[in-house]
N, C-alpha and C positions, 0 to 999 in steps of 0.2 A: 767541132765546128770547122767548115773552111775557111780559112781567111786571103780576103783578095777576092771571094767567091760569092757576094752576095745570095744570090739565083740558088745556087748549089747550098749553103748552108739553110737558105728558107725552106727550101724542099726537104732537107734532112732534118730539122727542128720540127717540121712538120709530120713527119713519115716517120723518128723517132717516139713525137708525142702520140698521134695514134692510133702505133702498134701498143704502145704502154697501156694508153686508155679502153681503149676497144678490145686488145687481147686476142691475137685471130686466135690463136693455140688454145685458148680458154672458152673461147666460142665454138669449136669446132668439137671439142668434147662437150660440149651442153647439150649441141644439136643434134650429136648422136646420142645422150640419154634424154632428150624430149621428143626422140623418133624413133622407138625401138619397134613400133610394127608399122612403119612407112616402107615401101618399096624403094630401091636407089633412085627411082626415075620419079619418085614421088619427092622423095627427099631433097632431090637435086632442084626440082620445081620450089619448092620450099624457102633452100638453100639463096635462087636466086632471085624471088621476089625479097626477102628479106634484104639482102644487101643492097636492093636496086632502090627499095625504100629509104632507107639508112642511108644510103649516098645522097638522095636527093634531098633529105631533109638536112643533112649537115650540110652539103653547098649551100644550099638556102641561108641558111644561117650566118653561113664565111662570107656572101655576100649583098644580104640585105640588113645583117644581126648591125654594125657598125653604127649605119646609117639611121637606124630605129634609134639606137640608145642617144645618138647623138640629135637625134628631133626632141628626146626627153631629155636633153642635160645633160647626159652621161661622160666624161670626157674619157679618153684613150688610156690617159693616168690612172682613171677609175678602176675603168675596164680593164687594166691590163695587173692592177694590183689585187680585186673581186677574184679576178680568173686563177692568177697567180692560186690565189687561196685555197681558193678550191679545189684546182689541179694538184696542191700538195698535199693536203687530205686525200684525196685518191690515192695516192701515192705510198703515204703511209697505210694506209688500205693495204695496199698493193706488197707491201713491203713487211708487212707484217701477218703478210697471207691474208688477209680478210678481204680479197678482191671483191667486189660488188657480182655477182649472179644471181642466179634464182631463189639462191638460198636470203638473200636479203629483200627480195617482195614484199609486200605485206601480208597476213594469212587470207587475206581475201583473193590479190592477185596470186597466188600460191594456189588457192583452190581451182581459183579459171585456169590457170596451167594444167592441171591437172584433168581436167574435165575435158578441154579443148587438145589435149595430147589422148587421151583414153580413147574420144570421139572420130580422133584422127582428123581435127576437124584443121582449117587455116589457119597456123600457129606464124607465120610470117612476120603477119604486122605485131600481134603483141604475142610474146614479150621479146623474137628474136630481132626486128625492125627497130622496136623502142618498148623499152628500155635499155636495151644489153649490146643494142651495137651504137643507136643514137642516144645514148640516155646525155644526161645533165653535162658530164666531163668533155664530150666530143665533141656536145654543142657548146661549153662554153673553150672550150680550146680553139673549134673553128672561128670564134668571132674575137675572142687575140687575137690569137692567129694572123688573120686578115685585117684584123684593125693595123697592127705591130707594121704592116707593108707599107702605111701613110700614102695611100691610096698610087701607089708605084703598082703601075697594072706588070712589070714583067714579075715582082715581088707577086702581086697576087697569082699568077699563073703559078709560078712554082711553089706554093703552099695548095694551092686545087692539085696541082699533078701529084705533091706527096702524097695526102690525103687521099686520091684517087689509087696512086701505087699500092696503099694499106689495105684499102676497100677490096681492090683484085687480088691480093693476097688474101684475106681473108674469106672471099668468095672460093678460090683455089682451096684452101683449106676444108672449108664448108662439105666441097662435093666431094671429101672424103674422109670424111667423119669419122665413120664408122673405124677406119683406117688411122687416122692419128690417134682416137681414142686407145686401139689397141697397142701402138705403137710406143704412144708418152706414156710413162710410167708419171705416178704421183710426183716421184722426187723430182726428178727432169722439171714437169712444168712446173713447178714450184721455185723452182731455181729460173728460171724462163719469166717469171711474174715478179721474183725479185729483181730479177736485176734491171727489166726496164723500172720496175717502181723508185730503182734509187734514182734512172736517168732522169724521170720524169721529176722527181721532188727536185732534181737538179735544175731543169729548166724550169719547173713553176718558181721556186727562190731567187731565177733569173728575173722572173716576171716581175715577182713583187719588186728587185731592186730597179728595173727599168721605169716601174710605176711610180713609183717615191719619186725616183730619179726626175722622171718630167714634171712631177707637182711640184717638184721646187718647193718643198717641205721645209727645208735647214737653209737655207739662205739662195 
C-alpha cells in the first residue's frame, strides 16, 4: 500500500485484487485450449468481445452493485465482511492450486464447452465473458471495492481505472494465447497463481477486519 496516497493505493488494491481473481495468465492459457482450430483473427475476435463483456458487466456492478444492496438493507459492514469471505476462499483456491477454470463447471456446463468449442461456435459470452473472467469473485470484489470508496467519486475513479488496467492486460494477453501458452510452463504459472492467491487472502482478511471494524461488534 501507499501511504499518503489515497488515489494510488485504491487503484493498486484494486489492480492487485483482479489480477489475483481474474488471472490474465490463467485465462490466456484456457483460451488457447478452447480455441485450437480458430484462426488468429478469429480468435482475436473472440478474445475481444469476451473481455469487452466482462468489463461491462463488472463496472456495472462497481457501480450500481452498492446502491442495490443498500435499497435491500445491506450495510457496507456487511458487504465488506460477505466479500472479505469469499474473496479468501478464492484465495485459498488459488493458493492451493485449485484456481476456479473449466475444470470446475459443472458436467453439464463442461459438456456446452465442449460442443460450442468442437462447433467453433461463439464461446465469448459463455464461459470466457462469465464465468471465468466475470464470475462471482470479480463481481463481488467490484462492489467492495466501490462500496469501501464511501462514495469519494476520485476513490471511485481509481478502483474503475485499476480494474480497467487488469482488463487491458488481460485482453493483451488474450490475443496471444497461443504464445503464452507455449511460453508458461506449468511450474511458472503456478507459482504466478500462488503468489497473488497469498496477496489476495491478504486483502480479503483486510476486508473482513475493516467489516467487523465498522459494525462496532466489541464495543
Amino acid at each position: 500500500m501507499i501511504a499518503g496516497n489515497p488515489m494510488l493505493e485504491a487503484a493498486l488494491t484494486a489492480f492487485t485484487t483482479f489480477f489475483a481473481v481474474i488471472g490474465p495468465v490463467d485465462s490466456a492459457v484456457l483460451v488457447a485450449s478452447l480455441t485450437p482450430n480458430l484462426t488468429r483473427a478469429e480468435r482475436r475476435a473472440v478474445s475481444v468481445k469476451a473481455v469487452f463483456i466482462a468489463t461491462i458487466i463488472i463496472l456495472v456492478f462497481a457501480l450500481v452493485g452498492e446502491p442495490v444492496l443498500r435499497q435491500l438493507g445491506v450495510s457496507i459492514a456487511a458487504l465488506q465482511t460477505a466479500g472479505g469471505i469469499i474473496l479468501f476462499i478464492i484465495a485459498i483456491d488459488m493458493t492451493l492450486s485449485r484456481r476456479p477454470g473449466a475444470t470446475t463447471l459443472s458436467p453439464g456446463e463442461n459438456a456446452e464447452v465442449e460442443n460450442k468449442a468442437e462447433a467453433n461456435a461463439d464461446i465469448a459470452v459463455f464461459p470466457l465473458a462469465t464465468p471465468l473472467l466475470a464470475g462471482p469473485g470479480a463481481i463481488t470484489g467490484a462492489i467492495v471495492l466501490a462500496a469501501s470508496t464511501n462514495g469519494d467519486s476520485a476513490l471511485l475513479a481509481a478502483v474503475i481505472a485499476g480494474i480497467v488496467a487488469v482488463m487491458a492486460l488481460t485482453l493483451a494477453l488474450l490475443l496471444v494465447a497461443q504464445e503464452v501458452h507455449r511460453m508458461i510452463g506449468t511450474t511458472a504459472r503456478k507459482v504466478i497463481v500462488r503468489v497473488f492467491g497469498v496477496l489476495l487472502a491478504a486483502l480479503a482478511v483486510q476486508l473482513i477486519f475493516n467489516g467487523i471494524s465498522a459494525a462496532s461488534l466489541f464495543g
